[in-house]
TIDO-194559 format. One record per residue (C-alpha): x negated, y negated, z; residue in three letters. Coordinates in steps of 0.001 Angstrom, whole numbers, padded with zeros to 6 digits, always signed. Last residue first. Example, Ala and Ser with C-alpha at 12.3 -4.5 7.8 and 13.67 -1.06 7.14 Angstrom:
TIDO-194559
-013670+001060+007140Ser -012300+004500+007800Ala 
END
This chain:
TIDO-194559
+020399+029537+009897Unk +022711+029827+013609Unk +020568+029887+016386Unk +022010+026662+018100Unk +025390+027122+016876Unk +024992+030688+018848Unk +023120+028683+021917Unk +026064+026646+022246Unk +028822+028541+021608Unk +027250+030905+024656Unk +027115+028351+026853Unk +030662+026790+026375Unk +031659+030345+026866Unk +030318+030691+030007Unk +031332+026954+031376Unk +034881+027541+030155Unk +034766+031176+031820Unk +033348+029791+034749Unk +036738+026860+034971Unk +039023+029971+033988Unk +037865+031992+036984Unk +038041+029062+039553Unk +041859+028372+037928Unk +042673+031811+038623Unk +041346+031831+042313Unk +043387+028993+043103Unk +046600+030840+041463Unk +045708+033841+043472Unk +045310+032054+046872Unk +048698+030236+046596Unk +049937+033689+045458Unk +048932+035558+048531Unk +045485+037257+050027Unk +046262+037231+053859Unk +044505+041253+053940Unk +046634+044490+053761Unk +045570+047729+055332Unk +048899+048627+056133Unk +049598+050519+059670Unk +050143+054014+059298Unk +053468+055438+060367Unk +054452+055985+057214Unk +051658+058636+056086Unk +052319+059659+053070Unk +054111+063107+052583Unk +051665+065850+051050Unk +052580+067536+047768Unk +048537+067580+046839Unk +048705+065691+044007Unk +051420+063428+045312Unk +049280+062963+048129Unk +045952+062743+046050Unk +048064+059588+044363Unk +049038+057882+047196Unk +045532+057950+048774Unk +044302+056397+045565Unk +046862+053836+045146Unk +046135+052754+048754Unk +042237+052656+048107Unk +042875+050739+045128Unk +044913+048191+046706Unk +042241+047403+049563Unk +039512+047658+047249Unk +041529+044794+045463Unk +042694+042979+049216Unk +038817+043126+050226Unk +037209+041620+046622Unk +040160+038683+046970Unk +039697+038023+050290Unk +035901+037509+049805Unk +036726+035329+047364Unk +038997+033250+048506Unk +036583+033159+051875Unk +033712+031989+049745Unk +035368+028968+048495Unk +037319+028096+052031Unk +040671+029235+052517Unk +043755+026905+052718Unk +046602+026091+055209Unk +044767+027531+057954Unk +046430+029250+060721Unk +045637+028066+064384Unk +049210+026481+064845Unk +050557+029878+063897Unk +053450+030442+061279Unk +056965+031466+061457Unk +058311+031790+058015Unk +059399+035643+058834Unk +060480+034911+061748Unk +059613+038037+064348Unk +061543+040139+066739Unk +060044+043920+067871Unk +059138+042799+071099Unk +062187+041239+071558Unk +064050+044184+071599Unk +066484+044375+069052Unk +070534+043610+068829Unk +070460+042076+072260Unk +072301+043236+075325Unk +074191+040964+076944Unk +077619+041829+074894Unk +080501+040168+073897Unk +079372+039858+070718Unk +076141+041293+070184Unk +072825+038672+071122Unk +070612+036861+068349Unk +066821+037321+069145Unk +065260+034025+069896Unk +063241+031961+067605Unk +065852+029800+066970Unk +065227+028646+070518Unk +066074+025070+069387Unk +062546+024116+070432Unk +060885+026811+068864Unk +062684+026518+065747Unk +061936+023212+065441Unk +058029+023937+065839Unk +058738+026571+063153Unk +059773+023514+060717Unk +056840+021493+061561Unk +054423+024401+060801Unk +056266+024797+057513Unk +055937+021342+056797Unk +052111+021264+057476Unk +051903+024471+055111Unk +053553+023163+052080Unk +051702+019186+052545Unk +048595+021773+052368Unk +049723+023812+049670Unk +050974+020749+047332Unk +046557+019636+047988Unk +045570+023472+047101Unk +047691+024069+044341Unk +046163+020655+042725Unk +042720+021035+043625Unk +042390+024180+041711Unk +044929+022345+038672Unk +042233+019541+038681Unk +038807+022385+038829Unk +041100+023801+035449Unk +041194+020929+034022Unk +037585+019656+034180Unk +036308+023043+032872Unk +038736+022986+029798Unk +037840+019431+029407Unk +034298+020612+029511Unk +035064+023741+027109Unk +036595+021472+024610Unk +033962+018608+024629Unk +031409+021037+024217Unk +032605+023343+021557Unk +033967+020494+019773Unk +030663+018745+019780Unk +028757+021861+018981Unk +030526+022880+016101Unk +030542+019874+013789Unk +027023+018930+014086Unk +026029+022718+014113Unk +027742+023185+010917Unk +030652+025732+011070Unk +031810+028783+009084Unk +029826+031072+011195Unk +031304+029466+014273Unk +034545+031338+013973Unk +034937+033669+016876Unk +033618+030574+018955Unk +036525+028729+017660Unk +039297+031520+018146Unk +037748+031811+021982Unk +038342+027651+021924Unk +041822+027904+020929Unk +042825+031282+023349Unk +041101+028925+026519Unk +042858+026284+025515Unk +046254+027911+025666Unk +045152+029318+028752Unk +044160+026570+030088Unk +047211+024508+029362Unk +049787+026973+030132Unk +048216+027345+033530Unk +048155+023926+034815Unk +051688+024154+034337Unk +052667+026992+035959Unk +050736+026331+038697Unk +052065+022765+039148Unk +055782+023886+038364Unk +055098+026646+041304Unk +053434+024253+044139Unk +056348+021867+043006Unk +059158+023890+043762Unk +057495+025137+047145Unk +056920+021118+048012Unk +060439+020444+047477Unk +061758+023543+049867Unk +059650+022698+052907Unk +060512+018894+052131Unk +064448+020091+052167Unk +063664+022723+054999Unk +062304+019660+056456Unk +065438+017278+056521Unk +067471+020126+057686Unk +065633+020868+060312Unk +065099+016958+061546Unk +069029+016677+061661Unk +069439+019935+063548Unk +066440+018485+065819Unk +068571+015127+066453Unk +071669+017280+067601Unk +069365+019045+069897Unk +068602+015651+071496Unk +071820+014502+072387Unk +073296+011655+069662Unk 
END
């Protein structure tokens, strides 16, 4: 078997993994979310109705809920970030392959030398670089986040004075948009939901606490 014949094999074998671990990122997400939020709802109804509660009933289902609700959501963080690791080492394998069967190469016309588009202007779409990381650090996520949401604002904003003003948007300016994708949402979710858990466990607390 010649060499090239060996990397078809290999590509096909990681587009499977590649493919695997991006079903699994999204069942993990998905379900990690149901959970909390479904908790999150019960315990908000609970705190809503701590009036009608003793403190020795209250405050142990206020605190054993929100901590599990704490606990879960730091497992589903963890989670997305571990199935997005093994996700971004196989896509890194799977652009080395490309690389090496020069699938990286614009496609030529028929007949022709020329190719359909400069190669300047050819990119992969999945390609990724060696340097990239497959996860951002706590304070990057957020700092991403805050960017990419003034980011999004500002671009609805200019959009909107140029309809206001009948003025055609700029297309030839280059987007303003920062590496903030799902992966990085979902972690961020689960982040928000474990302070929420921690907040509101707080809160029921002190309430029960103060309660006659």
């Amino acid at each position: 078997m010649s060499g090239q014949q060996e990397l078809l094999k290999l590509l096909e074998v990681i587009s499977q993994r590649v493919q695997h671990h991006h079903d699994a990122l999204w069942e993990e997400a998905k379900h990690y979310s149901w959970w909390i939020y479904i908790l999150l709802a019960g315990l908000v109804s609970l705190y809503l109705n701590l009036g009608s509660l003793k403190p020795w009933v209250g405050i142990p289902l206020t605190v054993l809920g929100n901590l599990f609700g704490c606990v879960l959501s730091l497992i589903g963080y963890n989670a997305v970030r571990r199935e997005g690791k093994m996700f971004h080492e196989a896509r890194q394998i799977r652009a080395r392959i490309f690389v090496a069967l020069r699938l990286n190469q614009p496609m030529p016309k028929p007949h022709e030398r020329e190719f359909l588009m400069p190669q300047k202007d050819f990119k992969i779409k999945d390609f990724i670089s060696v340097k990239s990381e497959a996860n951002k650090s706590f304070l990057g996520l957020w700092g991403c986040a805050i960017v990419s949401l003034f980011s999004t604002a500002s671009s609805s904003l200019c959009g909107l004075l140029a309809r206001v003003f009948k003025k055609k948007p700029n297309e030839n300016k280059k987007s303003n948009r920062t590496n903030f994708g799902i992966r990085d949402g979902f972690q961020l979710t689960f982040l928000i939901t474990a302070l929420l858990f921690i907040a509101l466990l707080v809160v029921s607390v002190i309430t029960l606490l103060r309660s006659p």
